[in-house]
C-alpha atoms as one frame of an Amber mdcrd trajectory, in Angstrom:
protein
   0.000   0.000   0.000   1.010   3.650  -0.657   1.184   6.040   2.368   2.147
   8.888   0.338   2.013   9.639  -3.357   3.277  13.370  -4.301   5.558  16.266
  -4.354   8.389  16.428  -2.406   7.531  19.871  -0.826   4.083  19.038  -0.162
   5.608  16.079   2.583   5.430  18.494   5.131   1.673  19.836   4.901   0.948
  16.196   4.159   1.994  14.727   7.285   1.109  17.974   9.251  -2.824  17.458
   8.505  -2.586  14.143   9.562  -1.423  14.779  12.947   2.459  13.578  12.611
   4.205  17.110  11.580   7.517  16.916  10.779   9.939  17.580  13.641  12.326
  20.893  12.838  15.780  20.059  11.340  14.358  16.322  10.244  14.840  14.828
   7.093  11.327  14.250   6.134  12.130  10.720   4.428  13.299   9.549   7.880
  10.644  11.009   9.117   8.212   9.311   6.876  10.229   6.128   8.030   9.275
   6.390  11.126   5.822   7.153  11.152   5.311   4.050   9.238   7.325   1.622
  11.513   5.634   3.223  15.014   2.275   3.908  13.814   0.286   1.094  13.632
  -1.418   0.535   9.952  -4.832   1.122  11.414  -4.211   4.206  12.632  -2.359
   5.423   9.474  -5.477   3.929   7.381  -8.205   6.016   9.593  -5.886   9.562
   9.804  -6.193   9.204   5.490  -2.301   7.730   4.935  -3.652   5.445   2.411
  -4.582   7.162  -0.892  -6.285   5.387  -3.698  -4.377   5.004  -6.836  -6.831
   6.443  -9.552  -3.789   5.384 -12.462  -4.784   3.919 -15.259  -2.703   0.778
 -14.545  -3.784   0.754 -10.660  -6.735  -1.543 -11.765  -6.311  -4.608 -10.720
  -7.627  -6.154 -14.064  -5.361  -3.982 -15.660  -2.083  -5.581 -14.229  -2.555
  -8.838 -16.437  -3.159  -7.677 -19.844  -0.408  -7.994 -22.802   1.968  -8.962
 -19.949   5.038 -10.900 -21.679   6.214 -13.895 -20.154   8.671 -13.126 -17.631
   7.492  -9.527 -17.356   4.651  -7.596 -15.541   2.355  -5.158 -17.026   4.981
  -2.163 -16.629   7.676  -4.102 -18.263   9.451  -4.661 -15.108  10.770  -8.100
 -14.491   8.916 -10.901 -12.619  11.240 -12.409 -10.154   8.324 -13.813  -8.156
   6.619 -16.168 -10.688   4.750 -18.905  -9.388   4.810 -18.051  -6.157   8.651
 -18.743  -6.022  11.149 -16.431  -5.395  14.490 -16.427  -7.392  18.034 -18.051
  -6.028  19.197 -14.335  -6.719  16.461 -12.465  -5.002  17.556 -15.124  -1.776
  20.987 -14.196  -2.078  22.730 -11.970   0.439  25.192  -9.555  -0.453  29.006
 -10.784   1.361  30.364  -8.795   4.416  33.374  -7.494   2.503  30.821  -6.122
  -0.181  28.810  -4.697   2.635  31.940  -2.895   3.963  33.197  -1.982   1.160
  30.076  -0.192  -0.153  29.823   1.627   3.145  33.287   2.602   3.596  33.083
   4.356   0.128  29.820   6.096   1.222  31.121   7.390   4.333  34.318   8.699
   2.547  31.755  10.358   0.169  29.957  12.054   2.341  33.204  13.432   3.866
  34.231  14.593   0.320  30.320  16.326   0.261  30.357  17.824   3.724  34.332
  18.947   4.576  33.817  21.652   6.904  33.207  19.800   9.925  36.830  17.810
   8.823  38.459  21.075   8.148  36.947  22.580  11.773  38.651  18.995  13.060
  41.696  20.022  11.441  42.338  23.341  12.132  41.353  23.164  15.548  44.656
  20.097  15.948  46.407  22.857  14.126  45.535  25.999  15.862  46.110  24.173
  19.514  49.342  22.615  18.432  50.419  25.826  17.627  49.692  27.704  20.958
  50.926  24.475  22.887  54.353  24.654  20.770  54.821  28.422  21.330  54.117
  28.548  25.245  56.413  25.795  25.869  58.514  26.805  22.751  62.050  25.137
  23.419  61.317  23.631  26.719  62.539  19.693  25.967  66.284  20.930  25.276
  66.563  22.495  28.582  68.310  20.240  29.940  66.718  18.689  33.929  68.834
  20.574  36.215  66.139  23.265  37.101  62.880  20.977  38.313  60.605  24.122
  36.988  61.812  24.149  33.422  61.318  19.632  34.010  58.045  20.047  35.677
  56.723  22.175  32.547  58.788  19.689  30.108  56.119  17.352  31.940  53.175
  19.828  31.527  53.845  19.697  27.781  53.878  16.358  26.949  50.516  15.862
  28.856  48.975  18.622  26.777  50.258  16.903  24.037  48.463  13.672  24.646
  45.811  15.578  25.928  45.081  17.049  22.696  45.312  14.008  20.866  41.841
  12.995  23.051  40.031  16.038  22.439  40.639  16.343  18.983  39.349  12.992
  17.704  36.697  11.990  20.965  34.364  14.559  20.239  33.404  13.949  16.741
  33.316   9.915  17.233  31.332  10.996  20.422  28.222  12.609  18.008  28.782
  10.666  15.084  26.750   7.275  16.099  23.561   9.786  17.634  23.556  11.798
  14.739  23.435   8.793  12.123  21.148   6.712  14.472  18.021   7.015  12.332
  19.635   6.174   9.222  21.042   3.003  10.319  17.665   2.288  12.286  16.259
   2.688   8.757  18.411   0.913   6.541  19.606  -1.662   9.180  15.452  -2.582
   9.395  15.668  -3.276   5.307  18.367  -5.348   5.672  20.480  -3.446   3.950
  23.601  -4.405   6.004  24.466  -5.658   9.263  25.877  -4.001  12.846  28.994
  -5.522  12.324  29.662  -4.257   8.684  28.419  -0.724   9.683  30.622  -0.626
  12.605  33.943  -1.815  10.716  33.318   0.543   8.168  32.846   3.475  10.940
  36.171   2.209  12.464  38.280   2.113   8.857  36.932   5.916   8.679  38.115
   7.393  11.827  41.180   5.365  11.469  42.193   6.829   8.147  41.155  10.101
   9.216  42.602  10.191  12.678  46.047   9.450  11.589  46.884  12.657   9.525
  45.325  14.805  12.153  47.504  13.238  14.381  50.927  13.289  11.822  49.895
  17.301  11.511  49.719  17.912  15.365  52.953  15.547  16.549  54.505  17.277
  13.808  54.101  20.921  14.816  54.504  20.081  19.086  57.438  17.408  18.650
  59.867  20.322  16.452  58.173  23.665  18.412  59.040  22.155  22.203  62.090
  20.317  21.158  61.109  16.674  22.594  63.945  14.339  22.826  62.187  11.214
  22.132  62.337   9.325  18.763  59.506  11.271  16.443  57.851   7.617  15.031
  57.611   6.611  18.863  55.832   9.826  20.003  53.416   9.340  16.936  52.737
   5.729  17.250  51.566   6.253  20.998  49.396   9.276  19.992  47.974   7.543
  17.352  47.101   4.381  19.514  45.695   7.087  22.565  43.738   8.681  20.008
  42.417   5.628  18.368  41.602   4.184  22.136  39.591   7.702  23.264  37.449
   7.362  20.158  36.602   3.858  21.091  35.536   5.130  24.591  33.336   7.426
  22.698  32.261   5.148  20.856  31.061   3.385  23.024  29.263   5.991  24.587
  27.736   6.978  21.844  26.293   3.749  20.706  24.490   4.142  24.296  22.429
   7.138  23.893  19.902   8.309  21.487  20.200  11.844  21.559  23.134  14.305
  20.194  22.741  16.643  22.996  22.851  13.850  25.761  25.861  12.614  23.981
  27.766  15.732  24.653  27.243  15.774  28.621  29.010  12.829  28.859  32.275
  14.676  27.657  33.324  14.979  31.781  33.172  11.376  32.254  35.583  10.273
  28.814  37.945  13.184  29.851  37.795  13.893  33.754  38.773  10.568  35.253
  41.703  10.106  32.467  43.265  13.365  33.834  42.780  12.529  37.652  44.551
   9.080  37.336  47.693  10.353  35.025  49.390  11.276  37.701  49.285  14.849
  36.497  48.022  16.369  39.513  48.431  13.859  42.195  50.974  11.138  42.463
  49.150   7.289  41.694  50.470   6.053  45.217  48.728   8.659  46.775  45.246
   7.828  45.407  43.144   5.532  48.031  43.519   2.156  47.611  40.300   1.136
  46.645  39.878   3.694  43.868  43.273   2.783  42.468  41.539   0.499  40.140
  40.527   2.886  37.999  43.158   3.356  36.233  43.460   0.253  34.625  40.366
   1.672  32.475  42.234   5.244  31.748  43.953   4.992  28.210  45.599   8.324
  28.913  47.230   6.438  31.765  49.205   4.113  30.510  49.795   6.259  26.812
  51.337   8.732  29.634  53.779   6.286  31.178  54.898   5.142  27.595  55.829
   8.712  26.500  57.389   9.830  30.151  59.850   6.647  30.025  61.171   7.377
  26.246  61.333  11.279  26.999  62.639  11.301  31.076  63.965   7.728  30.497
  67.714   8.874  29.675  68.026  11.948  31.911  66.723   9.879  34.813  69.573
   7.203  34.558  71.978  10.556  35.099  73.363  11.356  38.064  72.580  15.085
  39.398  74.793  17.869  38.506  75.808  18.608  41.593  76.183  16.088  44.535
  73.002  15.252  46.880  70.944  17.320  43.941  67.498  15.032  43.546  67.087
  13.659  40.079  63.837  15.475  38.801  63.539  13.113  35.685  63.418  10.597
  38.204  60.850  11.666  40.448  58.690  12.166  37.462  58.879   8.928  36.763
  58.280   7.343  39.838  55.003  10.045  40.538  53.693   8.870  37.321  54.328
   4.948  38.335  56.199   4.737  35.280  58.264   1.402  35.126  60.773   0.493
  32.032  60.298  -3.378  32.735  56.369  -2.753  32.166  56.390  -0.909  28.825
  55.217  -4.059  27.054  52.289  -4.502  29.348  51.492  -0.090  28.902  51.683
  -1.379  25.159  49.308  -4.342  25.997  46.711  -2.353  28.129  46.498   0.376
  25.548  45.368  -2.469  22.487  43.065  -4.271  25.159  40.982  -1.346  26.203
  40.733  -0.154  22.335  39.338  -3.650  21.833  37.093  -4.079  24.393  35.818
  -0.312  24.002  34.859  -1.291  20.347  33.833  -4.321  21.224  31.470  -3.290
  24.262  30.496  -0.704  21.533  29.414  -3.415  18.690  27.569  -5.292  21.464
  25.446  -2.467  22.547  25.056  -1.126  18.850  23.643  -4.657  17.889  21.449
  -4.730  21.112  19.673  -1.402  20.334  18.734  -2.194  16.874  17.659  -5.913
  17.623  15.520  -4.272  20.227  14.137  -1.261  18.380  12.394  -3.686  15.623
């Protein structure tokens, strides 16, 4: 049955007389999506949804005459001929196909909408810029004076810092915003959760990487780190990638862009209060310590202290009896040299089970919405 046969700009009167007006800032064809899925048909059939077709080929006697064999009245082809439906009609499209096809359409719609990429870039750009200039110089100071190491500490956790905010946010919004859209086309079975979410995840990774190459690239030669450039990038990257599967993750829980966006304190708070930026990890209570294990920023932290204080903290003082202040960054941070292959471990286990907690929620939703 037809629920609406017309103009494009009459959708909105249409639906408004009816009693279902068309929310502001909705896409009417989602919109016309979802009145037909939450509606029941009896309702839609006494509010008038149901036009008759007064076409010439509407009649019912009409649909059988000079009809070739293999072919309907239109001229379309007749897949569904003796009650039988064709192997190809049965035949579902493959999961590479499925991402494939997406991943191309979400690159698309990149290439049709750019500002909000260029907004993503510039901001990386215009923060690694004033982050570069106020602690212009600062890693080639040398660690005798423990202000000039304590802000050579400040730096790099701006650094990483950035790498969060820049890629969390729009990963945060993205699954709300899209929500009715996939609803829609995830109902037709057009594809499934798991193709839709691997083709989200090839997206942001691809993007996410030269956002982070620009900003690594403008902090690593404006403050004059003394770590290897590839290892500073590879643990952005992998912070980065791991923030925008917390988001993810939160995203996939909520329905609503705006509800999305207060849970900002929650992915960014607790990863700042267990870094050991502002209070040592030994000094935290016992029974909250725990917490940390779940912080990404954490452990991306102690990775990037041990290849930047690493060397200056196996140097003795320059004067006798002077403390070593690379060394007591390291040990406020809990920062251990044996344990960087575990810091490397953590990171890749909490990206996984991020996404995966993600996928599993994702899949739940939409099973339960239909």
């Amino acid at each position: 049955r037809v629920m609406y046969e017309g103009e494009v700009r009459d959708v909105t009167t249409f639906f408004e007389a009816r009693g279902h007006s068309v929310p502001p800032r909705y896409n009417p064809a989602d919109w016309i999506m979802n009145v037909a899925q939450a509606v029941p048909v009896e309702e839609l059939a006494r509010r008038g949804y149901f036009p008759s077709d007064k076409r010439p080929w509407a009649r019912k006697e009409a649909l059988f005459v000079d009809e070739e064999e293999g072919r309907d009245a239109l001229g379309f082809t007749d897949h569904h001929q003796n009650n039988k439906v064709s192997a190809r009609d049965e035949k579902r499209i493959g999961f590479i196909t499925q991402v494939s096809m997406l991943f191309k359409r979400e690159l698309q719609n990149i290439a049709r909408n750019r500002k909000p990429l260029v907004a993503r870039f510039a901001f990386s750009f215009a923060m690694s810029i004033l982050v570069g200039i106020l602690f212009l110089g600062i890693g080639g100071e040398g660690s005798s004076d423990f202000r000039v190491v304590q802000a050579h500490f400040g730096a790099l956790v701006l650094v990483l810092m950035m790498s969060m905010f820049g890629t969390a946010m729009p990963s945060l919004l993205a699954f709300p915003e899209e929500r009715p859209v996939f609803l829609r086309e995830y109902s037709t079975n057009h594809y499934s959760v798991s193709s839709y979410f691997v083709s989200r995840l090839a997206t942001e990774a691809i993007v996410t990487f030269p956002q982070m190459l620009l900003s690594t690239t403008l902090t690593y030669l404006l403050i004059d780190l003394q770590m290897p450039f590839s290892y500073l990038l590879a643990v952005v990257y992998t912070l980065a990638m791991t923030s925008t599967a917390v988001a993810v993750l939160l995203g996939c829980s909520v329905e609503d862009p705006k509800m999305a966006s207060e849970f900002l304190p929650l992915l960014f708070v607790p990863q700042l209060l267990f870094a050991g930026f502002f209070v040592a990890t030994e000094l935290i209570p016992e029974w909250l310590r725990w917490v940390q294990y779940l912080c990404s920023l954490t452990y991306a932290l102690r990775l990037a202290l041990l290849a930047e204080f690493g060397p200056c903290a196996e140097e003795d003082g320059a004067e006798p009896g002077q403390p070593n202040h690379c060394q007591s960054i390291l040990d406020n941070s809990g920062a251990d040299e044996d344990q960087k292959w575990l810091y490397w471990l953590i990171l890749c286990c909490l990206f996984l089970m991020f996404r995966l907690g993600a996928l599993l929620i994702l899949r739940n939703k939409a099973q339960k919405f239909f």
